[in-house]
mmCIF file of the N, C-alpha and C atoms, coordinates in Angstrom:
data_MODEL
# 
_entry.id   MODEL 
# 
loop_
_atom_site.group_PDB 
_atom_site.id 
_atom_site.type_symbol 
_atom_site.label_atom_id 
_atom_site.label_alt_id 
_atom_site.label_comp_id 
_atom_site.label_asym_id 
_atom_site.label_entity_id 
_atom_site.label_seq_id 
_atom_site.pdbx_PDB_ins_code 
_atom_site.Cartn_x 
_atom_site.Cartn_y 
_atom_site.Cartn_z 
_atom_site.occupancy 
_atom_site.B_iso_or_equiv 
_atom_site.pdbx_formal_charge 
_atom_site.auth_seq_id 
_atom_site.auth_comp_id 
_atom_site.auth_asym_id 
_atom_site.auth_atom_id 
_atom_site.pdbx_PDB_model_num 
ATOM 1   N N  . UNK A 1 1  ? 2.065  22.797  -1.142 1.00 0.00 ? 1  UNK A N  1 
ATOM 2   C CA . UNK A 1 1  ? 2.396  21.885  -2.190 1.00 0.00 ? 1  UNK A CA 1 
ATOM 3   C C  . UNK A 1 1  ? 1.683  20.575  -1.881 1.00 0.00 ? 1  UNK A C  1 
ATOM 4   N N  . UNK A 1 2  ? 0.852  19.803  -2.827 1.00 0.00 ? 2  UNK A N  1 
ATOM 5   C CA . UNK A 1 2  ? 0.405  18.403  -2.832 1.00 0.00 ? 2  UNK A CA 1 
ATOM 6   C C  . UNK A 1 2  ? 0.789  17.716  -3.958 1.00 0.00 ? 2  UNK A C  1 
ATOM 7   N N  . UNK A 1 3  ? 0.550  16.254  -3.768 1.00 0.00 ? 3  UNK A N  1 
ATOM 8   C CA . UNK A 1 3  ? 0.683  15.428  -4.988 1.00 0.00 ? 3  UNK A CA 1 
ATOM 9   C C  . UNK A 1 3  ? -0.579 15.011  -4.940 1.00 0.00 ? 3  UNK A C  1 
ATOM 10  N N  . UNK A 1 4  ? -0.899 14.771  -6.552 1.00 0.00 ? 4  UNK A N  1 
ATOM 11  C CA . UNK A 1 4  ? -2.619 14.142  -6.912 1.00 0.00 ? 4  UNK A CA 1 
ATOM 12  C C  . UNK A 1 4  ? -1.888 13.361  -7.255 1.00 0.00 ? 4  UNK A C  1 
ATOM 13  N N  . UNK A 1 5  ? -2.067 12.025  -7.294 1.00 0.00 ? 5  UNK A N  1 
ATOM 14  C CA . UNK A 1 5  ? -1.862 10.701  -7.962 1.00 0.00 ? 5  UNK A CA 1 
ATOM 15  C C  . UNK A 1 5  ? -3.194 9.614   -8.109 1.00 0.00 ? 5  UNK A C  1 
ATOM 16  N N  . UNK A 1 6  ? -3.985 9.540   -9.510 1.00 0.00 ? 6  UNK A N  1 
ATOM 17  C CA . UNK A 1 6  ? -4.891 8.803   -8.973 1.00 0.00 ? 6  UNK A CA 1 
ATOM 18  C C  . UNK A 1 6  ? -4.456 7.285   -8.926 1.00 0.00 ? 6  UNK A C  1 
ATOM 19  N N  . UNK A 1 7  ? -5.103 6.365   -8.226 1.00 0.00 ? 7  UNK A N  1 
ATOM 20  C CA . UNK A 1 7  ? -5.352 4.895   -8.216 1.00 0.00 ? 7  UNK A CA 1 
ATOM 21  C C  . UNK A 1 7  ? -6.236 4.410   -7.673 1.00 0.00 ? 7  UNK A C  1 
ATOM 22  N N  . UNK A 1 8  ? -6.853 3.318   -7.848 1.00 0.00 ? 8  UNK A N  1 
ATOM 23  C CA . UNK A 1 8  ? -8.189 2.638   -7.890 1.00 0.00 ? 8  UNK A CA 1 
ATOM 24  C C  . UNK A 1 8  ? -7.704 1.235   -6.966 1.00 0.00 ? 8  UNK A C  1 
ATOM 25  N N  . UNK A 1 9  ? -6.884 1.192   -6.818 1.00 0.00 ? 9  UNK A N  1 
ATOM 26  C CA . UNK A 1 9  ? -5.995 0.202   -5.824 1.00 0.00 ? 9  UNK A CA 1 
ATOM 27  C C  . UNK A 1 9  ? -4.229 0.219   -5.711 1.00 0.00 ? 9  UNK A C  1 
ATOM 28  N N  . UNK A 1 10 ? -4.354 -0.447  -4.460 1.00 0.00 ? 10 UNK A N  1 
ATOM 29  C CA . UNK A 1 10 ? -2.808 -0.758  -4.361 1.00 0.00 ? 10 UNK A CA 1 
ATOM 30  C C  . UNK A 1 10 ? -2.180 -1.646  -4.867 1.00 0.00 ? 10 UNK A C  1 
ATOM 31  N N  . UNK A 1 11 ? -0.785 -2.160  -4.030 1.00 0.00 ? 11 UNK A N  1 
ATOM 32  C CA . UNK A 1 11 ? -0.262 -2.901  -4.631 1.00 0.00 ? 11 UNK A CA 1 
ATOM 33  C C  . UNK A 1 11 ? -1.136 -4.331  -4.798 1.00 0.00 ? 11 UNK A C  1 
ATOM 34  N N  . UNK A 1 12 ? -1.125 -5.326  -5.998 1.00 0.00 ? 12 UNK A N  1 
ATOM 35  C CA . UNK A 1 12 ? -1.884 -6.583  -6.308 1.00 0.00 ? 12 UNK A CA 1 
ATOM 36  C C  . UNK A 1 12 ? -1.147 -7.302  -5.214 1.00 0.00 ? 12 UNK A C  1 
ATOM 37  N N  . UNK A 1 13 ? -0.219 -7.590  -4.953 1.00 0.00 ? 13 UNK A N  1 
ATOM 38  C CA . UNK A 1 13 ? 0.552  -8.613  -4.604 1.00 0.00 ? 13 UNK A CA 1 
ATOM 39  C C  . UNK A 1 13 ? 0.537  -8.158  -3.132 1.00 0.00 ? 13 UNK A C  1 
ATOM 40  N N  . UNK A 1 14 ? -0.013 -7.261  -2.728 1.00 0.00 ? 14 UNK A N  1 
ATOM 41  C CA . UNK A 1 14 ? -0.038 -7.143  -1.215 1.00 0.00 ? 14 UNK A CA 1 
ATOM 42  C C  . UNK A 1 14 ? -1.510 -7.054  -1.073 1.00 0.00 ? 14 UNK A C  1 
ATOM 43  N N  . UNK A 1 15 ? -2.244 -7.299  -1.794 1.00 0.00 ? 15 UNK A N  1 
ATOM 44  C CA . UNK A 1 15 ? -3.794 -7.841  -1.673 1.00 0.00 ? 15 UNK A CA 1 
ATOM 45  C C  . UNK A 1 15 ? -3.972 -9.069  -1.598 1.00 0.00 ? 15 UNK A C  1 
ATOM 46  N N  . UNK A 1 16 ? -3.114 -9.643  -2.128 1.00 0.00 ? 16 UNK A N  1 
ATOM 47  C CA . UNK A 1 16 ? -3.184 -11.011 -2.558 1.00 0.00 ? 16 UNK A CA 1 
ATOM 48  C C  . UNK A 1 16 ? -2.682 -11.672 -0.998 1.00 0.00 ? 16 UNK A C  1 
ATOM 49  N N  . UNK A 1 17 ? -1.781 -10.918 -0.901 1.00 0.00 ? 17 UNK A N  1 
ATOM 50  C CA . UNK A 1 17 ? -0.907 -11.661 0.510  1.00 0.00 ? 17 UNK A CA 1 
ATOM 51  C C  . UNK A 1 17 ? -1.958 -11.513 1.685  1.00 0.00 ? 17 UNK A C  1 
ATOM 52  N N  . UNK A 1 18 ? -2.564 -10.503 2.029  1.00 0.00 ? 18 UNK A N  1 
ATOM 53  C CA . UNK A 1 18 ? -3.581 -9.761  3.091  1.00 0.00 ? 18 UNK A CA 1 
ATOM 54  C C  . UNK A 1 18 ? -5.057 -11.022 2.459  1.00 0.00 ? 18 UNK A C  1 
ATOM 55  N N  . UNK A 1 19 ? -5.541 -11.133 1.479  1.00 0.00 ? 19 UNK A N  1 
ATOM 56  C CA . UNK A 1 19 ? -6.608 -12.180 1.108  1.00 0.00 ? 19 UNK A CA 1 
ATOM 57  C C  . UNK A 1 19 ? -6.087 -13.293 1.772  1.00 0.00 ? 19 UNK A C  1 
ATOM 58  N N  . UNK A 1 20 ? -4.612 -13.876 1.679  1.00 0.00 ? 20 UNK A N  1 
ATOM 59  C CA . UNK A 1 20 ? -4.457 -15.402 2.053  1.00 0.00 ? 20 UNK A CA 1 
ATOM 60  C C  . UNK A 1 20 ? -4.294 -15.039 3.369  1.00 0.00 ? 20 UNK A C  1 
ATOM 61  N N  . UNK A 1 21 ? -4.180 -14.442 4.190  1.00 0.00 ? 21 UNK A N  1 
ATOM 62  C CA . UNK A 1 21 ? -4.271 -13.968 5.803  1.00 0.00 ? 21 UNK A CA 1 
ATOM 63  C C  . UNK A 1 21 ? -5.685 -14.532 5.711  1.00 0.00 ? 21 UNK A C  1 
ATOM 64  N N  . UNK A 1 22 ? -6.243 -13.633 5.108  1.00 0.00 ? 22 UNK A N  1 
ATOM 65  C CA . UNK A 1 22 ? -7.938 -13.927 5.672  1.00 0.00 ? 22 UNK A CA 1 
ATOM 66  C C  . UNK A 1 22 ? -8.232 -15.363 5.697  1.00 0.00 ? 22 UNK A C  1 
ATOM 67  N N  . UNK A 1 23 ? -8.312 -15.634 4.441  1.00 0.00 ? 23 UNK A N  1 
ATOM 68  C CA . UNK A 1 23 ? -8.687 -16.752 3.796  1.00 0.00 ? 23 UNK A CA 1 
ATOM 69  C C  . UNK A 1 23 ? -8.413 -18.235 4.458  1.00 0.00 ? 23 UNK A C  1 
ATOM 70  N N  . UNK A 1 24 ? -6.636 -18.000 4.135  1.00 0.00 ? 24 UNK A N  1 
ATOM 71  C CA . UNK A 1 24 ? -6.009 -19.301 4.273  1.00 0.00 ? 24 UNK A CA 1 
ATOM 72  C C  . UNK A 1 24 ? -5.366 -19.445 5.875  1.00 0.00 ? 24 UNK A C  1 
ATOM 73  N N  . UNK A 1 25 ? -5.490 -18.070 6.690  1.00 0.00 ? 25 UNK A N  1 
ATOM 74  C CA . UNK A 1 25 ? -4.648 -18.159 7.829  1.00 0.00 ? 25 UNK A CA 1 
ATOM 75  C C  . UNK A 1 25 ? -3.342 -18.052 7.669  1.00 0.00 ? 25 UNK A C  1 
ATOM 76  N N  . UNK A 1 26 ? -2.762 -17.791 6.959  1.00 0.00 ? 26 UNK A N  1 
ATOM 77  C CA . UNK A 1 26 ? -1.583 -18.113 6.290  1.00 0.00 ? 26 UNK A CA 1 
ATOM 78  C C  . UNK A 1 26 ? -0.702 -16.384 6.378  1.00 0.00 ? 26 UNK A C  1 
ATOM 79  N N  . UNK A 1 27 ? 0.011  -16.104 7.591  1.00 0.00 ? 27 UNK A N  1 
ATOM 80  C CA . UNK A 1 27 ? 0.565  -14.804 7.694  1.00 0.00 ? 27 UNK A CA 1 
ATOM 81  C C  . UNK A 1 27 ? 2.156  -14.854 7.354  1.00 0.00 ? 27 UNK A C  1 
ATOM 82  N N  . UNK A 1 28 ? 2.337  -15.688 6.648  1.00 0.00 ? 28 UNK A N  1 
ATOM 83  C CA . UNK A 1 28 ? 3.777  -15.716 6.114  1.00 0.00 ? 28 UNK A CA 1 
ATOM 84  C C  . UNK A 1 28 ? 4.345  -14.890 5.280  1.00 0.00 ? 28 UNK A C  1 
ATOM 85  N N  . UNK A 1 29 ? 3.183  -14.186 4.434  1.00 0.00 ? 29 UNK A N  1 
ATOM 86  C CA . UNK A 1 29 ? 3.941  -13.187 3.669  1.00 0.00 ? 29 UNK A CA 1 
ATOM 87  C C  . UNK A 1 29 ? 3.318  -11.687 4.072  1.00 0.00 ? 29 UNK A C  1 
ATOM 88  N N  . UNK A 1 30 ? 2.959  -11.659 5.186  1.00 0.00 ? 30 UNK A N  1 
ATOM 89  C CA . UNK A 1 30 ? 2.597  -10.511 5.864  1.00 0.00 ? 30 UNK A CA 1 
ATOM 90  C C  . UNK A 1 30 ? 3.851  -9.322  7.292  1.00 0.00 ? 30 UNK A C  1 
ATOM 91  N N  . UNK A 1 31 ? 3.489  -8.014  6.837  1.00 0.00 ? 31 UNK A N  1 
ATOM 92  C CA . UNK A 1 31 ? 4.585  -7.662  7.439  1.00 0.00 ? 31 UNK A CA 1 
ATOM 93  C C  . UNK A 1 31 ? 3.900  -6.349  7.707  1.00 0.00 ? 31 UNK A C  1 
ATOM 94  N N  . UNK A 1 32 ? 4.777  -5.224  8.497  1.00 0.00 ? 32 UNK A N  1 
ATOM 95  C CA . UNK A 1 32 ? 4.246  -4.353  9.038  1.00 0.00 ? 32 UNK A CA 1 
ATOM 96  C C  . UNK A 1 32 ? 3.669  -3.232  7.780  1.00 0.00 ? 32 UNK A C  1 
ATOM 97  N N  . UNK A 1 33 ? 4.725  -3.374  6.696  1.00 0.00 ? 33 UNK A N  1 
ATOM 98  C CA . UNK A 1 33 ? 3.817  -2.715  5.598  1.00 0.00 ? 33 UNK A CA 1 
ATOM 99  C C  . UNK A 1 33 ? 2.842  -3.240  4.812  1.00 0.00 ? 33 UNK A C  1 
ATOM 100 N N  . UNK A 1 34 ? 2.050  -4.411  5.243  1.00 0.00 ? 34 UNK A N  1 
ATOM 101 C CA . UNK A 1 34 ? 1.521  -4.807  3.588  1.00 0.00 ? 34 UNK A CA 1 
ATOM 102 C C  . UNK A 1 34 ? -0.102 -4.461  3.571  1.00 0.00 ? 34 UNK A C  1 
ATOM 103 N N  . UNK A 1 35 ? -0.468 -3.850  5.313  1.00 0.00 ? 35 UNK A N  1 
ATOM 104 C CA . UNK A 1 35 ? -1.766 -2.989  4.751  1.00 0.00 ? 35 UNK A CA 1 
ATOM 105 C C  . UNK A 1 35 ? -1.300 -1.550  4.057  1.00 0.00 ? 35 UNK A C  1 
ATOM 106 N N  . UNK A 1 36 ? -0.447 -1.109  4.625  1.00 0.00 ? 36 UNK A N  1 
ATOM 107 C CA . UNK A 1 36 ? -0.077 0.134   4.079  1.00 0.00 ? 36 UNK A CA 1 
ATOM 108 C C  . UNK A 1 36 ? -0.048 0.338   2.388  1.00 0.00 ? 36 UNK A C  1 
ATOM 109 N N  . UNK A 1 37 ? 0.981  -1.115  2.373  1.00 0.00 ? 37 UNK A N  1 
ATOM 110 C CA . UNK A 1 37 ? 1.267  -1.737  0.425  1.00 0.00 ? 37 UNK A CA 1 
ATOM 111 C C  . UNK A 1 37 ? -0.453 -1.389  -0.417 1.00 0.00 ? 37 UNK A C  1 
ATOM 112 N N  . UNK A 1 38 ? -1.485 -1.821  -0.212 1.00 0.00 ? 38 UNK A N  1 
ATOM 113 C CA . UNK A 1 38 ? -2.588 -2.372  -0.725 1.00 0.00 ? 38 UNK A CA 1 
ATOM 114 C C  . UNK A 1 38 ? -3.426 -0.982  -0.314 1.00 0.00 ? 38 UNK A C  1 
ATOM 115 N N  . UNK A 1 39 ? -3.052 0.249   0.216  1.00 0.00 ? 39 UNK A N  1 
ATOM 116 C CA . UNK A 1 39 ? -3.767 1.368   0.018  1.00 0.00 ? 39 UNK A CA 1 
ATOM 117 C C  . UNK A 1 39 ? -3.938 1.842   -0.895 1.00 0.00 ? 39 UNK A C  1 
ATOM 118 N N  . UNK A 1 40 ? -4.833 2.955   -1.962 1.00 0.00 ? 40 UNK A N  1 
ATOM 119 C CA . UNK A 1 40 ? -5.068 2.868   -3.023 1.00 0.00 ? 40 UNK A CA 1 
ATOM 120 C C  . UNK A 1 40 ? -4.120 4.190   -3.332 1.00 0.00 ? 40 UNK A C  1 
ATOM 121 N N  . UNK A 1 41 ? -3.898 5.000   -1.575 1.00 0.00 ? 41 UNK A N  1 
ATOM 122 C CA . UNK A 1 41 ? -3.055 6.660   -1.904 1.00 0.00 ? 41 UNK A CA 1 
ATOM 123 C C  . UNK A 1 41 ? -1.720 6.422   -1.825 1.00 0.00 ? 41 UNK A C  1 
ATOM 124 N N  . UNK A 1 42 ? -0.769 5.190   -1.933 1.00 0.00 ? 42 UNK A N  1 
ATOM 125 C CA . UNK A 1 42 ? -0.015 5.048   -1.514 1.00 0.00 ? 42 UNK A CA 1 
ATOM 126 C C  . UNK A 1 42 ? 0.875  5.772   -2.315 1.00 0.00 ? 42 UNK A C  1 
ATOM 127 N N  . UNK A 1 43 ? 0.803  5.507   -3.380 1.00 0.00 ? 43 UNK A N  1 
ATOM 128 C CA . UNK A 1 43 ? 1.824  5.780   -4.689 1.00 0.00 ? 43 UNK A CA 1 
ATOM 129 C C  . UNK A 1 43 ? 2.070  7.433   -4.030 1.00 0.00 ? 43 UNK A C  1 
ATOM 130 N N  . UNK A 1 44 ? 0.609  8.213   -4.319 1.00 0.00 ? 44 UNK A N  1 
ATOM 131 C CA . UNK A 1 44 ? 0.976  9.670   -3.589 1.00 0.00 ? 44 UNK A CA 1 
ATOM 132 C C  . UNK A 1 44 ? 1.665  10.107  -2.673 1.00 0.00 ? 44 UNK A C  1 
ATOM 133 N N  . UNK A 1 45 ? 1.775  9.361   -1.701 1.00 0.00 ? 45 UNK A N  1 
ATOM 134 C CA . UNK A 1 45 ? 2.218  9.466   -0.373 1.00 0.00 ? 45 UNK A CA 1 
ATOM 135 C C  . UNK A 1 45 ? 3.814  9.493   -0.707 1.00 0.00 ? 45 UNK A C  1 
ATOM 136 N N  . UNK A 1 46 ? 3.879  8.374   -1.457 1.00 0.00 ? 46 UNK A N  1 
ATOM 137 C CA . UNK A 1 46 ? 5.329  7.788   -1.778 1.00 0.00 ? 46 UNK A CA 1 
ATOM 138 C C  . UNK A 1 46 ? 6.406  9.156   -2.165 1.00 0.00 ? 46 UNK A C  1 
ATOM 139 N N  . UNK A 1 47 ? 5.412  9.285   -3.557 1.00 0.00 ? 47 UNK A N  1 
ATOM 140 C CA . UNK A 1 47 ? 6.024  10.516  -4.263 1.00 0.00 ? 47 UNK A CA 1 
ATOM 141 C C  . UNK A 1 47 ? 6.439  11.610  -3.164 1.00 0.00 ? 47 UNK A C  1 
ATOM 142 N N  . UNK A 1 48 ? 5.471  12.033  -2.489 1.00 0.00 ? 48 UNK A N  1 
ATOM 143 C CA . UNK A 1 48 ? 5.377  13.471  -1.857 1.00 0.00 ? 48 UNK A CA 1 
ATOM 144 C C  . UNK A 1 48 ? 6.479  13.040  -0.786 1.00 0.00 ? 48 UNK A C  1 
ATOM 145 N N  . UNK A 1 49 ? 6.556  11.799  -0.173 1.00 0.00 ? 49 UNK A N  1 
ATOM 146 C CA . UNK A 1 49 ? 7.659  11.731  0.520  1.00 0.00 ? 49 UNK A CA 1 
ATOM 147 C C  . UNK A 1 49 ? 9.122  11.887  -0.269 1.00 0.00 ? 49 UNK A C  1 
ATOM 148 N N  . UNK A 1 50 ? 8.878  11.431  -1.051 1.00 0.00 ? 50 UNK A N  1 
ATOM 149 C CA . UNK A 1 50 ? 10.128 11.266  -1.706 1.00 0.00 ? 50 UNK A CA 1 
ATOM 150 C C  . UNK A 1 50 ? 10.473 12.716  -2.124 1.00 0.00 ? 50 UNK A C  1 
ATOM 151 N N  . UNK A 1 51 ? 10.002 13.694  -2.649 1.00 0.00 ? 51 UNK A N  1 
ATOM 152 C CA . UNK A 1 51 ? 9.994  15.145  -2.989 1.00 0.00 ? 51 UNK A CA 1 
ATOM 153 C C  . UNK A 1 51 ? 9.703  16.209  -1.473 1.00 0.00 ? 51 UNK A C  1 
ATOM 154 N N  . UNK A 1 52 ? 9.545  15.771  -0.574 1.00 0.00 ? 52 UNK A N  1 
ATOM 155 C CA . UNK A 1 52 ? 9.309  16.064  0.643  1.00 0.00 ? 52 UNK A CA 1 
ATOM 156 C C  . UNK A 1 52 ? 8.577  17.526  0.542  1.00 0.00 ? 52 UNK A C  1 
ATOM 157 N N  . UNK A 1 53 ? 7.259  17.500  -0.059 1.00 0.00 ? 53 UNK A N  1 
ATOM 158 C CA . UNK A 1 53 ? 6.350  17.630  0.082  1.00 0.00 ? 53 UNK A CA 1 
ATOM 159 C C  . UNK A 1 53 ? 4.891  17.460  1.326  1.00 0.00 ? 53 UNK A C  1 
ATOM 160 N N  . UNK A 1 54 ? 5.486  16.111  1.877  1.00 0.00 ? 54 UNK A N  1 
ATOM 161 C CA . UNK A 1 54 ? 4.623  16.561  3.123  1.00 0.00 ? 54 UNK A CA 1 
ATOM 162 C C  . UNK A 1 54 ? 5.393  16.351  4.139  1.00 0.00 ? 54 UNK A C  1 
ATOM 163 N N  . UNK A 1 55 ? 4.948  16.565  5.590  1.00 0.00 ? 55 UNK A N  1 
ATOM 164 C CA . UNK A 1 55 ? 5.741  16.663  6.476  1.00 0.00 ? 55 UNK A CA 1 
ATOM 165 C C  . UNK A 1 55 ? 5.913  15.576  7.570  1.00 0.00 ? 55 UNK A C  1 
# 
């Protein structure tokens, strides 16, 4: 069993937060998920976890 989910990016708002890291130095709204957030397979992952689909 798999999930296809397409997306072309992740979450905006955890791009945005990961840009002002770069940018501004600024790790205040950064946390152990927010590269994970801004992956583009995430949504898939999500699902298939959630339907426990993968292992």
């Amino acid at each position: 069993m798999g999930v296809s989910y397409e997306s072309s990016t992740g979450s905006t708002s955890a791009i945005a937060d990961f840009h002002a890291m770069l940018t501004d130095q600024d790790t205040s709204n950064i946390s152990a998920n927010t590269y994970i957030k801004m992956m583009p397979h995430t949504t898939a992952v999500n699902i298939g976890v959630f339907f426990g689909a993968l292992i």
